[in-house]
C-alpha positions in Angstrom: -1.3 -25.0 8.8 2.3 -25.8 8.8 5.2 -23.8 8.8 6.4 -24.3 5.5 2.1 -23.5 4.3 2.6 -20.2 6.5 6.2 -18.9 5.0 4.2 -19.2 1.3 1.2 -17.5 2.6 3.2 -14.7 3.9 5.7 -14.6 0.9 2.4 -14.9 -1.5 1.2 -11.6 0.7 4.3 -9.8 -0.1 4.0 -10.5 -3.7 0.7 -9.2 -4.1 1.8 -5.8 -2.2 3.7 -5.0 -5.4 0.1 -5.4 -7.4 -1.4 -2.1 -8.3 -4.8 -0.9 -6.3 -7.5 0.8 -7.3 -8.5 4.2 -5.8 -12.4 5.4 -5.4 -13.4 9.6 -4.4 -17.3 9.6 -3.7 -18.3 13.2 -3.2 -20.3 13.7 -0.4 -22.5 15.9 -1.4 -22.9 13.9 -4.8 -21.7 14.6 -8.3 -18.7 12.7 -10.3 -16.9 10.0 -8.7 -13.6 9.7 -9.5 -11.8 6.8 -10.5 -7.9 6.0 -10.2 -5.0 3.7 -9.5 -1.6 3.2 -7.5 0.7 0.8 -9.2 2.8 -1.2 -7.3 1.0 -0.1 -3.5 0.5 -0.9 -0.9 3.7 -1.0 0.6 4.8 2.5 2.6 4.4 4.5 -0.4 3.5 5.0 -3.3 1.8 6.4 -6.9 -1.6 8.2 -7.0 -3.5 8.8 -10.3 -7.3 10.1 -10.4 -9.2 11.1 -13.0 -11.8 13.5 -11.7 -14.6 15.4 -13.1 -11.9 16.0 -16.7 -9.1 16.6 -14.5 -6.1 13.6 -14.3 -4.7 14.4 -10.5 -0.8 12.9 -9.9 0.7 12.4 -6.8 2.2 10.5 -3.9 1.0 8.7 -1.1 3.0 7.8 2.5 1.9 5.8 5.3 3.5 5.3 8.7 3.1 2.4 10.2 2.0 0.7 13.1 3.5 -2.6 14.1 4.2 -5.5 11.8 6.9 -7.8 11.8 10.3 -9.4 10.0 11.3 -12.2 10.2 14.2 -15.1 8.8 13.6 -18.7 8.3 15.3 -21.7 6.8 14.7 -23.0 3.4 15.9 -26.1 2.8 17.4 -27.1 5.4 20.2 -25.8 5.0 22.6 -25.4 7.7 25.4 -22.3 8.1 28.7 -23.4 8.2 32.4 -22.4 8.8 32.3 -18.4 8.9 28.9 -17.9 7.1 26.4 -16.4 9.0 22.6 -17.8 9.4 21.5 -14.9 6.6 24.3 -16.2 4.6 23.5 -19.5 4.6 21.9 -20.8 1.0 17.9 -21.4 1.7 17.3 -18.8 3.9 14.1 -16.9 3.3 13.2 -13.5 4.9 10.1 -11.9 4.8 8.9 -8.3 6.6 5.2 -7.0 6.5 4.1 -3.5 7.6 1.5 -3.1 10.3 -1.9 -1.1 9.5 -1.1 2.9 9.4 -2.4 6.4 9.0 -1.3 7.7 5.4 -1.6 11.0 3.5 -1.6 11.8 0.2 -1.0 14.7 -2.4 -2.3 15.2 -6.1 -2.3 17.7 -8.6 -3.5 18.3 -12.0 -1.8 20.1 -14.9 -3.9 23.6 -14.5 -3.1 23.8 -10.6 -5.8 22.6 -9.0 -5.2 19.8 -5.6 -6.8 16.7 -4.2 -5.2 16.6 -0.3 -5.9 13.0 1.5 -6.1 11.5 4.8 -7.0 7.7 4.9 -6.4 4.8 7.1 -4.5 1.3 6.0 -5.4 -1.9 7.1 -2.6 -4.2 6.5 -4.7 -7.6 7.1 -7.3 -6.4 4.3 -4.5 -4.5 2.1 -7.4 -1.5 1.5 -7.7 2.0 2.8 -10.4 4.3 3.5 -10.2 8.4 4.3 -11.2 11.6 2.8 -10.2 14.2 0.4 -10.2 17.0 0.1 -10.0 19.1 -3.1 -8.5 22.8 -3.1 -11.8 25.0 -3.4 -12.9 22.8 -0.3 -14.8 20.1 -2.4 -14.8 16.7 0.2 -14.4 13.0 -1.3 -14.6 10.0 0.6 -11.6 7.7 -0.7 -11.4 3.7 -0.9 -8.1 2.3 -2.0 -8.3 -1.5 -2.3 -6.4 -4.3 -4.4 
């Protein structure tokens, strides 16, 4: 791969981080799954909306992260010059990706009722997987994946 075919794979990652994923709650002792989404995720935080068993749950979701990377390269080949600096130079690209990370989450629906999370991001599949819980103790395993 060359440098320029690894700077569009990593800006093409980045891109898709803004797509929305869809979110899965399997109860574990069985019964309704439920069925949601979180526009725009994947990054460090974001939107949670489930529908489950009649009830639509809305929330956030946070992740702290472990590792990852940023980085600058020239586009171009462009070259700074006088008093511009190398991020001021025209052509240069930057690009930053967030490492995998533990996340939590909080939902609630109109009437009261909760859906706490705990999950798990992997950064290199851009999916999650945990469990929830809801408020009278009810436990869900969750998938999150684009």
């Amino acid at each position: 791969m060359t440098s320029n075919q690894g700077w569009i794979a990593v800006i093409g990652a980045a891109l898709l981080a803004g797509c929305a994923s869809t979110v899965t709650l399997t109860p574990r002792d069985g019964g309704p799954v439920g069925i949601g989404s979180s526009p725009g995720s994947m990054g460090d935080h974001g939107v949670l909306r489930i529908d489950l068993e009649g009830r639509r749950y809305i929330g956030q979701w946070t992740i702290s992260a472990e590792g990852g990377f940023s980085g600058y390269a020239p586009g171009g080949g462009a070259k700074p010059a006088g008093n511009r600096t190398f991020a001021q130079a025209r052509g240069v690209m930057s690009a930053s990706f967030a490492g995998n990370g533990d996340g939590r989450a909080y939902a609630k629906a109109p009437d009261g009722a909760t859906l706490r999370c705990h999950f798990h991001f992997n950064a290199v599949t851009s999916a999650a997987q945990g469990l929830c819980e809801r408020d009278d103790g009810k436990l869900y395993d969750l998938t999150m994946k684009q």
